[in-house]
Each structure stands twice: as C-alpha cells, then as structure tokens.
C-alpha positions in Angstrom: 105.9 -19.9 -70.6 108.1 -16.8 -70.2 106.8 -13.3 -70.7 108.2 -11.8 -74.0 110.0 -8.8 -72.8 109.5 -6.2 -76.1 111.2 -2.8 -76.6 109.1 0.0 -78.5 110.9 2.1 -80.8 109.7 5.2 -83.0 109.1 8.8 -82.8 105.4 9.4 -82.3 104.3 9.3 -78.9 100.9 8.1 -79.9 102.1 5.2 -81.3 104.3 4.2 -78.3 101.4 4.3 -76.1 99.0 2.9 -78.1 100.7 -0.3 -78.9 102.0 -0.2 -75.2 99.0 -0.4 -74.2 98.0 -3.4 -76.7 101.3 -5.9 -76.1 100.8 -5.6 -72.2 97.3 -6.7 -72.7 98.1 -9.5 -74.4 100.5 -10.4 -71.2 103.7 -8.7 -72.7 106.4 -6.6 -70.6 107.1 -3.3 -72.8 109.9 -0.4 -72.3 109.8 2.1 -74.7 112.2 4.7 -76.3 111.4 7.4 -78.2 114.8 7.5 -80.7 117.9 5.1 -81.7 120.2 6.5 -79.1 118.2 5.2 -76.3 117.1 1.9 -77.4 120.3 1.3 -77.7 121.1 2.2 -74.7 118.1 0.2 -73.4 118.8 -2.7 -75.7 122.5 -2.7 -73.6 121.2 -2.4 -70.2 117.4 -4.8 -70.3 117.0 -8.5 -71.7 115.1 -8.1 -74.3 113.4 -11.0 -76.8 112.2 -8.4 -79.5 112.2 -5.3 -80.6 109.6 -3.2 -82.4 111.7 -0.6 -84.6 110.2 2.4 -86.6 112.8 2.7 -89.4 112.2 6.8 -90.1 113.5 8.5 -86.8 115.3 11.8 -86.5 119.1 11.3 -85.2 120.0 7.7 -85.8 117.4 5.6 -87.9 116.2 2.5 -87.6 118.4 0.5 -90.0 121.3 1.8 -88.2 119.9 1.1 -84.8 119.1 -2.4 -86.2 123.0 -3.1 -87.3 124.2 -2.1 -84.1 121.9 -4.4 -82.1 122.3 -7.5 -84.4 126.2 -6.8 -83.8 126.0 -6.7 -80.0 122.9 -8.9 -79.3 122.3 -11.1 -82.4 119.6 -13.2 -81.0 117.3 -10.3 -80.3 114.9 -10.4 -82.7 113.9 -7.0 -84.3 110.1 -6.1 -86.1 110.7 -3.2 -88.4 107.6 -0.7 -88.8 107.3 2.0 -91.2 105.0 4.8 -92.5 106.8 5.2 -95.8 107.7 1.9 -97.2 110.2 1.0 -99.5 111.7 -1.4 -101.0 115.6 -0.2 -100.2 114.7 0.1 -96.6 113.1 -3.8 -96.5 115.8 -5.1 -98.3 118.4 -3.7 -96.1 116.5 -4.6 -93.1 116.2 -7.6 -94.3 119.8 -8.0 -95.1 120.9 -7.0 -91.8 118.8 -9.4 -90.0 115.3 -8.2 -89.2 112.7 -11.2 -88.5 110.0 -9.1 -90.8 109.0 -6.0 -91.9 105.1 -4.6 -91.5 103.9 -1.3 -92.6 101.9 0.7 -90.5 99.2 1.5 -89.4 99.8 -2.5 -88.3 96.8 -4.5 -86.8 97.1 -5.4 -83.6 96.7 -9.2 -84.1 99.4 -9.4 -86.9 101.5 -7.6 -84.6 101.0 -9.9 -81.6 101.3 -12.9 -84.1 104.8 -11.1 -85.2 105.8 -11.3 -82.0 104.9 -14.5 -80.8 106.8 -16.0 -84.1 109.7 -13.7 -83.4 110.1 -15.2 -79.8 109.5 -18.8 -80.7 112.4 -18.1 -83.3 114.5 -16.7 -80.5 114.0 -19.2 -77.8 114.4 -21.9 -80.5 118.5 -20.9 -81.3 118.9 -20.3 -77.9 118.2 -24.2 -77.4 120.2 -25.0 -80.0 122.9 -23.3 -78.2 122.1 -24.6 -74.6 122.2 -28.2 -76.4 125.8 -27.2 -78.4 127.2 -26.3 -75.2 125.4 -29.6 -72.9 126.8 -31.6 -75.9 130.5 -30.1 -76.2 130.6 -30.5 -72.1 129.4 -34.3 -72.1 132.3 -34.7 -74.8 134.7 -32.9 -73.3 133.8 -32.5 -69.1 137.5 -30.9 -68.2 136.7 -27.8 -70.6 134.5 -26.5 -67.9 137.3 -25.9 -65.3 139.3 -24.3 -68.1 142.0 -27.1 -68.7 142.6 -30.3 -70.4 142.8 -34.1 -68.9 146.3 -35.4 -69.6 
C-alpha cells in the first residue's frame, strides 16, 4: 500500500505540529502550511491524496481554498476542521465537495479513520478512471497515436 501523502492547513502552529506529529506516526507523509495562499501553492506543486483544511484562517479561508483546489485537482480529497462550527460553513463545504467535516479539538483515531476513508475514496475513482481509459483504448487502439484507422 502507498503512503497517503496529507497536506496540513490552519493557522495555529500548535495544531500543525501536533497533528504532524500524529499522521506521521501512523505511517503518513505530511507538508504543512500555515494559510490558503500556500497550500495552494503547495496543493499545485506536491501530489497530494488529502488535505486537512481549517476553514477560519486570516487572508483566504478555507472554503475558498477548498473551491479552488476541487477546481484544479478534483480528486484530492479535502477534511475540513473547525473551532467554530456552523452549519453555513458545513453546508458549503459540503456543497463544494469536501469528503467530511469534524470539529475540533478532533481525536486522533477519527482523524486517521477520516483519512484512511478519504484515500480509499480517492484511489477508488482513480481506478475507475485507469479502467475508463484501458477500456476506451481496447475499443478504440489507434486513439493512442492520436489518429483514426481508415
């Protein structure tokens, strides 16, 4: 099995190395970023299977670093974590595509079993696609050199 490669996002340094800490334990390989602008800059530039996304950050939130990531990498899977819950920000997140929504302070075991689910969920349409695109090559072998048999 692969090892999950996770982006951290929020604002409070102790919870970035806390939870660091934690998902490496458990085997995971964690970047983290302390606001929207650079996950999303780190989003761009790593493969990532998940993120972990504090929706109440200074500069660009998280439901706006959530849209832009589901726009540019839709089958990165994003965990939304929150202080203040409500039920605007969960519905939007939601909405926009977030696998789920936990409010912290979150256990460590619900967060590794987010994870794991997020992942399997990920990996699972990304076989779906590696089989669409086996499938439409069996059917149709001179679309991979670009042209069709006369």
């Amino acid at each position: 099995m692969a090892t999950i490669q996770v982006l951290l996002v929020d604002d409070e340094d102790s919870f970035l190395r806390a939870y660091t800490t934690l998902l490496e334990e458990e085997g995971m390989n964690t970047i983290i970023a302390d606001n929207g602008l650079d996950a999303l800059r780190i989003i761009d530039e790593h493969p990532l299977d998940v993120v972990i996304l504090d929706i109440k950050m200074p500069g660009l939130d998280g439901i706006e670093v959530l849209r832009k990531t589901k726009q540019t990498h839709p089958l990165v899977e994003v965990i939304m974590v929150t202080g203040n819950a409500s039920v605007e920000s969960t519905i939007e997140g939601l909405r926009l595509g977030a696998f789920d929504y936990l409010v912290k302070p979150v256990d460590l075991s619900v967060l590794v079993t987010k994870v794991n689910e997020a992942y399997a969920k990920k990996e699972a349409v990304e076989e779906k696609i590696r089989k669409a695109e086996t499938e439409q090559i069996i059917r149709h072998p001179w679309a991979v050199f670009g042209r069709k048999r006369k």
